[in-house]
C-alpha positions as CSV (number, residue, x, y, z in Angstrom):
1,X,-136.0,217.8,-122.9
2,X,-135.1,221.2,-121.3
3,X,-135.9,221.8,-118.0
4,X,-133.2,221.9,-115.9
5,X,-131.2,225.3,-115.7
6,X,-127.9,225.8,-114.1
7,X,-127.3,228.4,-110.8
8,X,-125.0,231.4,-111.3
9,X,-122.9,229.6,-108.7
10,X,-123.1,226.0,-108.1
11,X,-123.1,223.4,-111.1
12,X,-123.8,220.4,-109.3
13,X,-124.0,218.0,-106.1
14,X,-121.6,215.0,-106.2
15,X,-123.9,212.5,-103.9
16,X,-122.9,208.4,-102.8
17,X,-124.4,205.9,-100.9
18,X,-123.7,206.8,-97.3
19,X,-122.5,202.6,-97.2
20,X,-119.2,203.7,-97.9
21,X,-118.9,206.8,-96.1
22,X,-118.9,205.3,-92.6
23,X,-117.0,208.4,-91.1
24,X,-119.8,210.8,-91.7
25,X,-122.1,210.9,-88.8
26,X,-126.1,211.5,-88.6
27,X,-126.2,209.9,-92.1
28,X,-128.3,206.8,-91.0
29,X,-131.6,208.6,-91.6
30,X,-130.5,209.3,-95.4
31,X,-129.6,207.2,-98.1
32,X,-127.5,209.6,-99.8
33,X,-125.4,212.3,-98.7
34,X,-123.9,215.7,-100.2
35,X,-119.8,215.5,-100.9
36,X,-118.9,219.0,-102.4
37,X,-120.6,221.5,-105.0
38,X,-119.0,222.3,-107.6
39,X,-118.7,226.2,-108.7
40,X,-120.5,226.8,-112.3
41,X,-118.4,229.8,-113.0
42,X,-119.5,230.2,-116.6
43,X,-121.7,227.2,-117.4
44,X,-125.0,229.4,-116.6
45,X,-128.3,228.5,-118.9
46,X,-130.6,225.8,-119.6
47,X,-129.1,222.3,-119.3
48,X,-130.4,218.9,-120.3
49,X,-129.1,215.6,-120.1
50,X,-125.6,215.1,-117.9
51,X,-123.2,212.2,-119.0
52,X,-120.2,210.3,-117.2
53,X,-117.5,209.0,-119.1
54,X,-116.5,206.7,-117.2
55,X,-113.3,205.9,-118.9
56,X,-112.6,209.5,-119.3
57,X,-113.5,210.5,-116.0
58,X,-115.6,213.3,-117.0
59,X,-118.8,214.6,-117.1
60,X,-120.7,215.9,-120.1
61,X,-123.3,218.8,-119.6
62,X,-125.9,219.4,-122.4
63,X,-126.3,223.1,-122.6
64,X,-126.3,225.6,-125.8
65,X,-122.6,223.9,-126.4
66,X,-121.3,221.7,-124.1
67,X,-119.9,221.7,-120.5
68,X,-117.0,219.8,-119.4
69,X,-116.4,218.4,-115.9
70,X,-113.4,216.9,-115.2
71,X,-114.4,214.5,-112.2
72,X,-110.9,213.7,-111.0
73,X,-110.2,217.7,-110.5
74,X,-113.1,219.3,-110.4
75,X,-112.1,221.7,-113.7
76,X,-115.3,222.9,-114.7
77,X,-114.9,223.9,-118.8
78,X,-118.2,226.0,-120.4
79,X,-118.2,226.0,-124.1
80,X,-116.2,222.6,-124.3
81,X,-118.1,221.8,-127.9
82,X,-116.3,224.5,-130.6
83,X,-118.4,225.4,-133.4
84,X,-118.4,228.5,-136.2
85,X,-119.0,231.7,-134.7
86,X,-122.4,231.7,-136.4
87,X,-123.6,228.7,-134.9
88,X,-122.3,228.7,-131.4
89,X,-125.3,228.6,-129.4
90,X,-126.9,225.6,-130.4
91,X,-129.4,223.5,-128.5
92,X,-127.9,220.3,-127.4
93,X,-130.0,217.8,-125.7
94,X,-127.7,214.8,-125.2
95,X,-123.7,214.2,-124.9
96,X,-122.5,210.1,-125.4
97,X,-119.4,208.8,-125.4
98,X,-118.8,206.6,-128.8
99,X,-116.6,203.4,-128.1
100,X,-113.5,203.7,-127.3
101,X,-111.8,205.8,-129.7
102,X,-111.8,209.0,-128.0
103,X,-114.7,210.3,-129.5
104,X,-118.3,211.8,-128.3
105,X,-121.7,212.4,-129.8
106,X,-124.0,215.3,-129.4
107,X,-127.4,215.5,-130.7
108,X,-127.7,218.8,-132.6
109,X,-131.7,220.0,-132.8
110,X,-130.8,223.3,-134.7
111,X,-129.4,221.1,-137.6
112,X,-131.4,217.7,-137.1
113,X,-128.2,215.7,-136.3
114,X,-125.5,214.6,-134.8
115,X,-122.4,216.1,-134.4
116,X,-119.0,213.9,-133.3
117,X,-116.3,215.6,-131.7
118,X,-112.5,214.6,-130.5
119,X,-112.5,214.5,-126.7
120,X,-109.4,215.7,-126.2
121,X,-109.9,219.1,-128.5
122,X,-114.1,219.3,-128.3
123,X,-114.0,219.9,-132.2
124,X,-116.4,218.5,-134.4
125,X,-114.9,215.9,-137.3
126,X,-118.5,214.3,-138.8
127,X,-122.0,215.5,-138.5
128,X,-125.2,212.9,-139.4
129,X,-127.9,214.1,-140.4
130,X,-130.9,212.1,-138.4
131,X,-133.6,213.6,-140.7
132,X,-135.8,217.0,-141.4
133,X,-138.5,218.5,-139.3
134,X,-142.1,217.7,-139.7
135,X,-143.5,220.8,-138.7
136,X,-141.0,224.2,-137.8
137,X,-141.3,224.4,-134.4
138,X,-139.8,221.1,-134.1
139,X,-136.8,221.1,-131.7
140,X,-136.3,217.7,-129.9
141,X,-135.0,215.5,-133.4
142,X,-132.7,214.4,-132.2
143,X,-133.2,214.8,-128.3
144,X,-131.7,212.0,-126.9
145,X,-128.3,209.5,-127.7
146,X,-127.9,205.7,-126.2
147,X,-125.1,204.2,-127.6
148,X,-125.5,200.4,-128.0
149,X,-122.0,198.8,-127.9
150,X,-123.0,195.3,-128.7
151,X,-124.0,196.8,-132.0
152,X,-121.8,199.5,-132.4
153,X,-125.1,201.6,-133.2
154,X,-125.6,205.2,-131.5
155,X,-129.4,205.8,-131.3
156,X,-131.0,209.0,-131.5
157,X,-133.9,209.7,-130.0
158,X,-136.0,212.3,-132.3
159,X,-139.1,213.1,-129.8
160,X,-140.8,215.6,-131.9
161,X,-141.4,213.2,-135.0
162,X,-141.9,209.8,-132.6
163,X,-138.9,207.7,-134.4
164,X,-135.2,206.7,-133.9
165,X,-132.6,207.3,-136.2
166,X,-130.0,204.7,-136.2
167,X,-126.0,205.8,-137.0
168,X,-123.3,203.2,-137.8
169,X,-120.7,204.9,-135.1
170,X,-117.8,203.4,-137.8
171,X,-119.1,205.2,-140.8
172,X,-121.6,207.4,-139.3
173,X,-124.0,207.3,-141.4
174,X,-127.9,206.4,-140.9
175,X,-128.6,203.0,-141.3
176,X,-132.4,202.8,-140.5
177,X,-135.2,204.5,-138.7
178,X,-138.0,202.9,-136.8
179,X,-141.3,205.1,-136.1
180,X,-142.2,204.6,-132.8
181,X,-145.5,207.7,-132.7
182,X,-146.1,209.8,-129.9
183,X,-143.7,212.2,-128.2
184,X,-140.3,210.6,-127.6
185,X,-137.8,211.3,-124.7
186,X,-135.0,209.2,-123.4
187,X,-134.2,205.9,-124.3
188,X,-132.3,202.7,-122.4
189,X,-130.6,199.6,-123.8
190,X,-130.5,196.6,-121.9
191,X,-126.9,195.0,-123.4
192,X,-128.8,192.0,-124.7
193,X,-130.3,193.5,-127.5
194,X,-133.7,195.5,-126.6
195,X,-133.8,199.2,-126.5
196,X,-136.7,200.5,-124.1
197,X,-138.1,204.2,-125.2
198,X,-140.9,205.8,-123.1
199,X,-143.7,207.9,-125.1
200,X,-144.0,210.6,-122.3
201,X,-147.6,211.7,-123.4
202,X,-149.0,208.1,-123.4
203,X,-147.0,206.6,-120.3
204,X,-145.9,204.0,-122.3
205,X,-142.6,202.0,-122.9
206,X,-141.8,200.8,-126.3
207,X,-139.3,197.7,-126.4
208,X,-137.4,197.2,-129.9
209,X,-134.9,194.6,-130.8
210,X,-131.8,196.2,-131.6
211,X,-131.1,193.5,-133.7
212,X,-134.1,193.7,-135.9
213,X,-134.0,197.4,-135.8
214,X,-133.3,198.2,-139.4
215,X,-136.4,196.4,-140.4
216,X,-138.2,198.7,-138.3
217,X,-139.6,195.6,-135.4
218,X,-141.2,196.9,-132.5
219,X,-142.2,194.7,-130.2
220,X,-144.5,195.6,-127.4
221,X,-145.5,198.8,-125.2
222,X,-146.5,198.6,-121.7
223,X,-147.1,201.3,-119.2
């Protein structure tokens, strides 16, 4: 997914319920309410998926790289993710953080993988391949990352070619694939073992046991 693109001046709104923002009058007739914008300064482009870390207290913007928002100061860092010179500009679709070891994921469509990086330093350490194209224009495997913790399994989402890729976070390596079919776009996990996927062509859902994923079990689709 790519379809969001970042102004020349304003990354994003931070929005809460109005519940617990009493003071701020004429907010009855809305739900939510604006709190500040935040300037992009360099993070201009084509953005995907946007992450919280909540433990981190950051904010993880999928761009070509990644942008940093640090949500305590507002520090806005473009070009967070540090790659070779030669590779800089990569499409990233999705940003996770892994566990609690410090440590994020990005899904990497120019290379069919993902790539794990130190928090603190935004350098890459491992790269896992999630599998090659099926045809060249091909640009959404992986799209995509839900990290399951109950399993300690990151899941990448590879829309193009209709399957997940699992990774072993501890290893990371691939430990199994499931082919779902159709076009793939963002995925959910419950935290009692199902991981919901929705084929975006088809309006469908497909529900998976996490569990059973490495035997490839798919359950049901509704939609």
């Amino acid at each position: 997914m790519y379809r969001g693109r970042a102004c020349a001046s304003v990354l994003l709104f931070l929005i809460l319920p109005v519940d617990s923002l009493a003071s701020i009058e004429g907010s009855a007739s809305s739900d939510y309410v604006v709190l500040a914008t935040i300037p992009a300064h360099h993070a201009q482009g084509i953005w995907d998926y946007a992450t919280v870390d909540v433990g981190a207290g950051r904010l993880y913007l999928a761009q070509d790289g990644v942008t940093l928002l640090d949500l305590k100061t507002g520090a806005v860092t473009a070009r967070y993710m540090h790659k070779a010179k030669s590779h800089f500009a990569v499409p990233i679709h999705s940003v996770v953080a892994v566990r609690d070891a410090g440590v994020i994921a990005v899904s990497d469509s120019s290379t069919n993988s993902v790539v794990f990086l130190h928090t603190e330093t935004g350098r890459p350490f491992a790269m896992t391949r999630t599998g090659p194209r099926l045809r060249k224009d091909s640009w959404h495997d992986p799209d995509a990352l839900v990290y399951d913790s109950a399993t300690a399994s990151l899941i990448a989402v590879n829309g193009d070619s209709g399957s997940l890729a699992i990774v072993d976070v501890t290893t990371r390596k691939m430990t199994g694939r499931v082919r779902i079919g159709g076009k793939l776009e963002s995925a959910a996990v419950d935290g009692r073992g199902l991981l919901y996927v929705n084929e975006e062509e088809k309006s469908r859902i497909a529900v998976v046991d996490i569990e059973d994923i490495h035997h490839g079990t798919r359950l049901y689709t509704f939609g």
